[in-house]
C-alpha positions as CSV (number, residue, x, y, z in Angstrom):
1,X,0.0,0.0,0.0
2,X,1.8,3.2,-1.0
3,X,1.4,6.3,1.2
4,X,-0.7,8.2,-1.1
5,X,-3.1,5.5,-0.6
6,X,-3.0,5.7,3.4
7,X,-3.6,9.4,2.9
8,X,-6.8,8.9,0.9
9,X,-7.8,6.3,3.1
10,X,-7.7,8.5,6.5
11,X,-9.3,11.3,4.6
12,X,-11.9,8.6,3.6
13,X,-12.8,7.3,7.0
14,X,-12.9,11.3,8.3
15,X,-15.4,11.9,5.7
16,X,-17.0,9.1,6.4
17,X,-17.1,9.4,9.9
18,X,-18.3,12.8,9.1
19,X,-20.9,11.5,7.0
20,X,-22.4,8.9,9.6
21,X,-22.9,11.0,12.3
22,X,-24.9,13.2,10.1
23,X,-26.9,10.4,8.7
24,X,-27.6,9.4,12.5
25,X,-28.6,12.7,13.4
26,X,-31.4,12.6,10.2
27,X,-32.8,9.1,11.7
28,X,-33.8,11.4,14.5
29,X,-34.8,14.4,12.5
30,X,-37.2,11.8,10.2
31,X,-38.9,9.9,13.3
32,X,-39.1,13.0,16.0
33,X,-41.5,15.8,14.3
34,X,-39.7,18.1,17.4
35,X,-36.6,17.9,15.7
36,X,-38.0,18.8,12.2
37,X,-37.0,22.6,11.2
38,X,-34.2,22.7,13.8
39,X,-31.1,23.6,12.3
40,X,-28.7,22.8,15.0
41,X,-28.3,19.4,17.3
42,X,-29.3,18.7,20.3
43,X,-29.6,16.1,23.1
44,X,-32.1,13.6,23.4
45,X,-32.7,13.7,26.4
46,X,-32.3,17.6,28.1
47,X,-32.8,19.0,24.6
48,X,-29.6,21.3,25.2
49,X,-27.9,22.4,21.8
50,X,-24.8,20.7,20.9
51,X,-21.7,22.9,20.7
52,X,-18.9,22.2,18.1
53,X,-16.7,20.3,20.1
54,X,-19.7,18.1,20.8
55,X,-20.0,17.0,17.1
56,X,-16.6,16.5,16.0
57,X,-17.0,12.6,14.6
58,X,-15.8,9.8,16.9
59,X,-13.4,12.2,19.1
60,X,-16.7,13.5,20.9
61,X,-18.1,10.5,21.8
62,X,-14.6,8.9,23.1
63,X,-14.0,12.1,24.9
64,X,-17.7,12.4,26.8
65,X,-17.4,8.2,27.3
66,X,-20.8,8.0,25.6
67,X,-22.8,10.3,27.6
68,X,-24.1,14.3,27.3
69,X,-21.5,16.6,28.6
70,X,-24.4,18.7,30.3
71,X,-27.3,15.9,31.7
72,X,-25.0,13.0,31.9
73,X,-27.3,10.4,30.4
74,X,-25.7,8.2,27.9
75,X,-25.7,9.2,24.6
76,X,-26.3,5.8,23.1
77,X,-23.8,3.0,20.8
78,X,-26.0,4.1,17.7
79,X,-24.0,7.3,17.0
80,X,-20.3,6.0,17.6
81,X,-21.5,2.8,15.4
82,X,-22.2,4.8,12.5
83,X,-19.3,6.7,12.8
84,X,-17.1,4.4,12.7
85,X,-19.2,2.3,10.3
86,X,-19.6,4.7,7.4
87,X,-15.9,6.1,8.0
88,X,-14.8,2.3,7.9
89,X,-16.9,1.5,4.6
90,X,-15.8,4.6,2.7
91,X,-12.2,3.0,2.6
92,X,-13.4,-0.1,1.9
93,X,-15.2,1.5,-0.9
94,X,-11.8,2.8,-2.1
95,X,-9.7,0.0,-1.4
96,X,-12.8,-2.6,-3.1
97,X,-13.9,-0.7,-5.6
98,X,-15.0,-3.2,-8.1
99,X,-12.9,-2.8,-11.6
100,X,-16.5,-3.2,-14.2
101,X,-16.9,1.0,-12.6
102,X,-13.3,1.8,-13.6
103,X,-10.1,2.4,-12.1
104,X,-10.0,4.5,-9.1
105,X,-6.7,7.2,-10.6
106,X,-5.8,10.4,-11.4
107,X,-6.9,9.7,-15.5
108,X,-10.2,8.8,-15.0
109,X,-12.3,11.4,-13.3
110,X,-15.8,9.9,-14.2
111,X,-15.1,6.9,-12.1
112,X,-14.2,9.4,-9.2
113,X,-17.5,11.3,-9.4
114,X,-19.1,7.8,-9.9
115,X,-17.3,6.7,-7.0
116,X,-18.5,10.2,-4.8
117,X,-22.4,9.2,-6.1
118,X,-21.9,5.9,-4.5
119,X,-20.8,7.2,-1.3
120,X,-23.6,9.4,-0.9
121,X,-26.0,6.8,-2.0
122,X,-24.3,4.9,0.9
123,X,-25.3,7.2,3.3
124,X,-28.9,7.3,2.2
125,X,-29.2,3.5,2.7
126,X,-27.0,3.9,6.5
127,X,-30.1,6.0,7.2
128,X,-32.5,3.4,5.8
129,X,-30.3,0.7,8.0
130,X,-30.4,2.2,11.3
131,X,-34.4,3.5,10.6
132,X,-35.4,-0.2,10.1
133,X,-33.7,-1.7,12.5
134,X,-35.4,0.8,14.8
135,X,-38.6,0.8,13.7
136,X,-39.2,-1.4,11.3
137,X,-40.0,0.8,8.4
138,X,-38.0,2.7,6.0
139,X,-38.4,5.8,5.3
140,X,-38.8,7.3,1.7
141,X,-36.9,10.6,1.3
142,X,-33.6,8.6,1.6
143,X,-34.4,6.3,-0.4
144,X,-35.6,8.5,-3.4
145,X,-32.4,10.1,-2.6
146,X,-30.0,6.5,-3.1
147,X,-32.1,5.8,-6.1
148,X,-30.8,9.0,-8.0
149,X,-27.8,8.8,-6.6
150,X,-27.7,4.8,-8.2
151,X,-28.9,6.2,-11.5
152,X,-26.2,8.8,-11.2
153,X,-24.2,6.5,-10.3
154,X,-24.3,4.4,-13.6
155,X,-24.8,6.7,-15.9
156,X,-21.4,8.5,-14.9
157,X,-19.5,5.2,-15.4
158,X,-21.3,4.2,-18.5
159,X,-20.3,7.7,-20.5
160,X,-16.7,6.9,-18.5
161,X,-16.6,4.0,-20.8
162,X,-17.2,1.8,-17.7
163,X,-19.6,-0.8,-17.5
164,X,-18.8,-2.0,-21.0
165,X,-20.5,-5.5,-20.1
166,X,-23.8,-3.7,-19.5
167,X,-26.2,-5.2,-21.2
168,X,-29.9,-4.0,-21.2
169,X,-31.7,-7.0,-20.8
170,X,-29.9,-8.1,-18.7
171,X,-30.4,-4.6,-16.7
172,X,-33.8,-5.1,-17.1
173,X,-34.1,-9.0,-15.7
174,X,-32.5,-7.6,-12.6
175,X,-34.9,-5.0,-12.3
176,X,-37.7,-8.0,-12.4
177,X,-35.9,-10.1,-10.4
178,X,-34.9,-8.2,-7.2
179,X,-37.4,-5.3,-6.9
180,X,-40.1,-7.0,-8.7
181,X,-40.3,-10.0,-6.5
182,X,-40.5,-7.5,-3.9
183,X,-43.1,-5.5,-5.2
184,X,-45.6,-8.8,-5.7
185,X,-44.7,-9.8,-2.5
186,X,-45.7,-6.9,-1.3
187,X,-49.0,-6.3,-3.4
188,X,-49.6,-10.0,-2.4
189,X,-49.4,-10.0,1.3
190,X,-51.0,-6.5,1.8
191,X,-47.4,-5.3,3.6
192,X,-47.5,-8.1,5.7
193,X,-44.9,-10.0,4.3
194,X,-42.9,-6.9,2.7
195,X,-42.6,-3.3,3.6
196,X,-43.6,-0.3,0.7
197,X,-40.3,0.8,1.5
198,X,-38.5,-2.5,0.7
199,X,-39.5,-3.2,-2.6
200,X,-37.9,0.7,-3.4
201,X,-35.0,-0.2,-1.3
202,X,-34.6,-3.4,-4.0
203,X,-34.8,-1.0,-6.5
204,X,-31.8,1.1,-5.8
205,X,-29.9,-2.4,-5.2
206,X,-30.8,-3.6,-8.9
207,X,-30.0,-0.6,-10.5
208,X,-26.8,0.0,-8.6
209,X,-25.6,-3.6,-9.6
210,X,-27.3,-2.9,-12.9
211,X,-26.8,-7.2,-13.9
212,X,-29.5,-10.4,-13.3
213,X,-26.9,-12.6,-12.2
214,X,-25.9,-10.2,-9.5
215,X,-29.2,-9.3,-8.4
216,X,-29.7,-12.9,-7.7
217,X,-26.6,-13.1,-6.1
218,X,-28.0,-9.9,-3.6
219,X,-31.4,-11.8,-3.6
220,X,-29.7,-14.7,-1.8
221,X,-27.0,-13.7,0.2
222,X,-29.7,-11.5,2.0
223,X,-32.2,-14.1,2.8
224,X,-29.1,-16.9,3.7
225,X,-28.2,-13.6,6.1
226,X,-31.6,-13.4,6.9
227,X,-32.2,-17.2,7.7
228,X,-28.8,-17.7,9.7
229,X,-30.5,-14.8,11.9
230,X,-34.1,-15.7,11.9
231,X,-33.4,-19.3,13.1
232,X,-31.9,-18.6,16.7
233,X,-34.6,-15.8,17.3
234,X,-37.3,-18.0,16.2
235,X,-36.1,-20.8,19.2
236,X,-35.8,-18.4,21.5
237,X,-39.4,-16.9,20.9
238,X,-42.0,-19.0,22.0
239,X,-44.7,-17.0,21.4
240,X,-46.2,-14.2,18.7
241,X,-44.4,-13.4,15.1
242,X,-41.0,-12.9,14.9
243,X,-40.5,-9.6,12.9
244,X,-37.3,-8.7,11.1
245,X,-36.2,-5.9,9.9
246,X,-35.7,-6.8,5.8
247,X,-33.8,-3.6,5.0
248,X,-30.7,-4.5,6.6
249,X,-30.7,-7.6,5.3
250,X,-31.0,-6.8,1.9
251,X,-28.6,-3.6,2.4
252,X,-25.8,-5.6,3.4
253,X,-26.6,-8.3,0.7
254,X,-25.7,-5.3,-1.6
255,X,-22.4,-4.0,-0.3
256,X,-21.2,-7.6,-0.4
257,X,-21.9,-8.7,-4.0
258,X,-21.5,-5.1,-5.1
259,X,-17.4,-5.5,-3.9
260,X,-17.5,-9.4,-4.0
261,X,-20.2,-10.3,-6.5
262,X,-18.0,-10.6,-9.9
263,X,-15.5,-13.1,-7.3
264,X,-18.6,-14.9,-6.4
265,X,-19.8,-15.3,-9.8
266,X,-16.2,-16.4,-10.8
267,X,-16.3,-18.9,-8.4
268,X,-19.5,-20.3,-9.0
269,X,-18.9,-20.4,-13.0
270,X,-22.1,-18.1,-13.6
């Protein structure tokens, strides 16, 4: 790894860092309608506003050991866990970024702005992540916003003269495949099988991998997550459903065929 490399890589996970605590502070901002038209942060729980030194990224929360500098109570795992999750999956973004959306250098600046609408589209579906897994629903303003950051996404690498293996049918069996089982499972079940929300979330995974054979690949590494999960919950409930939060699942489905998918594929001769 040559140093300008580690350089990119810190300023990655800053950014990133950056990026996750303000995604966790719009999970708040979408469920609480008190925090709605605020401009500046504040506790949870006195409702104090957060000074600068309060929001600086990871440092804050190390700094404060997990609690509000003014009330005491604790500020929670969910902020310091994005944090370090986003910052952590931007330079993995960089260091895995998959060669069919072009070489990450200096001589290829559409793959760079691709690679800047794939960030933010990340931090649309962090929102999505921690939203579900709160509340079991996902909310749609971030996901309109990953979709057209997915389109953007592609169509920046495509007039790169990436993606040269893109072939519109099989663009559009993906499509079928991944959101559109989603959507008739949805319309079947009356949302009580799937979310409105997932079927969109499916959506921005299909066009981001923009390929069948990699939608199917998302389609079942999600569920075999989902299953590996679901079985020691369901032995430990005895009684009522088991609800789980499918947005997760399918997001981290995504981010491991999107980096890993064309190794899988090799792998499995498909």
């Amino acid at each position: 790894m040559e140093l300008p490399d580690i350089l990119i890589g810190a300023v990655l996970f800053v950014l990133g860092a950056a990026m996750g605590s303000f995604g966790c502070c719009q999970v708040w901002r979408l469920r609480m309608e008190s925090m709605k038209g605020k401009k500046r942060s504040e506790c949870m729980s006195c409702h104090h506003v957060l000074r600068w030194y309060e929001l600086i990224p990871v440092m804050s929360w190390f700094a404060q050991k997990g609690k509000c500098r003014d009330c005491g109570e604790p500020i929670g795992w969910q902020e310091i866990l994005c944090e370090v999750g986003m910052g952590a999956l931007f330079v993995l973004s960089y260091f895995l970024w998959p060669e069919r959306m072009g070489v990450l250098s200096g001589e290829s600046l559409w793959s760079f702005v691709a690679f800047g609408a794939f960030l933010a589209m990340l931090v649309g579906l962090m929102v999505c992540f921690v939203y579900d897994m709160r509340w079991l629903r996902l909310p749609m303003m971030p996901l309109t916003i990953s979709l057209g950051c997915a389109i953007l996404m592609i169509l920046l690498a495509r007039v790169g003269g990436f993606l040269v293996d893109l072939n519109l049918w099989s663009f559009i069996w993906g499509l079928a495949l991944l959101p559109g089982l989603y959507l008739l499972l949805y319309k079947a079940s009356q949302e009580k099988w799937v979310g409105g929300g997932d079927w969109m979330l499916a959506l921005v995974c299909a066009v981001a991998l923009s390929d069948w054979v990699l939608c199917l690949l998302c389609l079942l590494v999600s569920n075999l997550i989902g299953c590996v999960l679901a079985m020691p919950l369901m032995m430990r409930q005895k009684e009522g459903k088991l609800r789980l939060a499918l947005g997760p699942l399918l997001t981290i489905g995504f981010i491991v065929v999107f980096f890993w998918g064309d190794a899988i594929r090799a792998l499995l001769g498909i």
